[in-house]
C-alpha positions in Angstrom: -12.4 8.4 9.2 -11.3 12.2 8.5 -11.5 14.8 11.6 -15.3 15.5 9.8 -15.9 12.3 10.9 -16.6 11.3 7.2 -15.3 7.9 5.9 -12.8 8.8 2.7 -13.2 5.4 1.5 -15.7 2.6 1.2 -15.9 -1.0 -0.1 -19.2 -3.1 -0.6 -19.3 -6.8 -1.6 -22.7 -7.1 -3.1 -23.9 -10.8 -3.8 -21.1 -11.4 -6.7 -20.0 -7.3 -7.1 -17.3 -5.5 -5.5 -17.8 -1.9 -5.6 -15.4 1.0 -3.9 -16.5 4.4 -3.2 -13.3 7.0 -3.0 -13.6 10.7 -1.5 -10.5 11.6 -3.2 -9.7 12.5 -6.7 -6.7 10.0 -6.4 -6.6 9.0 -10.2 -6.1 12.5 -11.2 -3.5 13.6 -8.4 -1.8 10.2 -9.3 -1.5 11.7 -12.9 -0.2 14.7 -12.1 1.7 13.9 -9.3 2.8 10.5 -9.7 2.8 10.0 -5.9 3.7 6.0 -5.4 1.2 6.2 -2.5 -1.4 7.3 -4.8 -0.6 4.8 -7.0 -0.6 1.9 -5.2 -3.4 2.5 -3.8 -5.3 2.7 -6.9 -3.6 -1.0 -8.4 -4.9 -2.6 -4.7 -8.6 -1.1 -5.1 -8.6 -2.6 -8.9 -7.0 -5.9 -8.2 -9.4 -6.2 -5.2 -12.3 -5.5 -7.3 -11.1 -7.6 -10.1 -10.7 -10.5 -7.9 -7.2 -11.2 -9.1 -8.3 -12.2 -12.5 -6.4 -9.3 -14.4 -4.7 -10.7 -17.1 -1.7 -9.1 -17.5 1.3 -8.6 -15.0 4.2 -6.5 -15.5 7.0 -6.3 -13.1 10.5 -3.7 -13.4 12.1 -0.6 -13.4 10.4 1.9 -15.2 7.1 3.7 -16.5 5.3 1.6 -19.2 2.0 1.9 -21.3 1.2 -1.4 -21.9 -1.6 -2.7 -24.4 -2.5 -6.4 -24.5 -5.0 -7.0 -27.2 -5.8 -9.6 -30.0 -5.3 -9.6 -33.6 -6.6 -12.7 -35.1 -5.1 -15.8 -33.2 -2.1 -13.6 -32.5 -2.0 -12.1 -28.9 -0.2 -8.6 -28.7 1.4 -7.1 -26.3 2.7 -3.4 -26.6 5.2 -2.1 -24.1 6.4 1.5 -25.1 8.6 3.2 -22.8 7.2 6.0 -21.2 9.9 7.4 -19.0 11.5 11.4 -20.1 9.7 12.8 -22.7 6.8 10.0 -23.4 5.2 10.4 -19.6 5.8 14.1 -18.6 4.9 15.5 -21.8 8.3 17.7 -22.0 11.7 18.1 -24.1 13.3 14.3 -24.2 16.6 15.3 -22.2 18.1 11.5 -22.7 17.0 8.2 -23.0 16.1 5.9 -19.9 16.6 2.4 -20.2 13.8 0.6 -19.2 13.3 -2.8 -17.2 14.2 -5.5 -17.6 10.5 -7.0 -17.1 8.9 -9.8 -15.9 5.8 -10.1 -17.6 3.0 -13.1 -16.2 -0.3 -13.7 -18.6 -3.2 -16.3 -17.9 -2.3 -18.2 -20.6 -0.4 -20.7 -22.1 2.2 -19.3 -25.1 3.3 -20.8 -28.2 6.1 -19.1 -28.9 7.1 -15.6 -28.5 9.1 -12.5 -30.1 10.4 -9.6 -29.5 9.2 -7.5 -32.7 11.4 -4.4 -31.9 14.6 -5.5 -30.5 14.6 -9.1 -32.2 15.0 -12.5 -30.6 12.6 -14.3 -28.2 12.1 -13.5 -24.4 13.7 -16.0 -21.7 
């Protein structure tokens, strides 16, 4: 509870929904910010209201837009580095290596390749 006496946040399980109520614009402070606190705390409040079944995962050092979609019987995923330039919208000073990642997905894979920089993950 605030000093108002006014809750900032509130969560609901109703028969099979989850639903979250926040005071706070945190999604837009989080993208202008980039507060970790922020952030965080918007990954928990989706993960809890998923229930854990989100289906992609991606763990390691640096800021990626990731896209996992389907083309076909092919299942994509797109990881573009967004760190410099990419995120903050500004003049690309140098170039940040990114991860590396560990990336978890609900399924099963065939086989796998990295379209960009060759070769298949480990």
């Amino acid at each position: 509870m605030s000093s108002t006496g006014l809750a900032q946040a509130i969560s609901r399980l109703r028969s099979s929904s989850r639903v979250a109520y926040l005071a706070a614009d945190l999604d837009r402070l989080y993208a202008r910010y980039h507060h970790p606190d922020h952030g965080r705390l918007l990954a928990n409040l989706v993960r809890w209201a998923a229930r854990g079944t989100i289906p992609l995962s991606v763990e390691g050092a640096g800021v990626l837009d990731c896209h996992l979609y389907r083309q076909g019987q092919t299942i994509v995923l797109h990881l573009v580095n967004l760190d410099q330039g990419g995120a903050w919208q500004g003049r690309l000073q140098e170039l940040t290596p990114a991860g590396p990642f560990t990336i978890r997905l609900p399924f099963e894979r065939e086989r796998a390749e990295l379209l960009v920089a060759g070769g298949r993950p480990t």
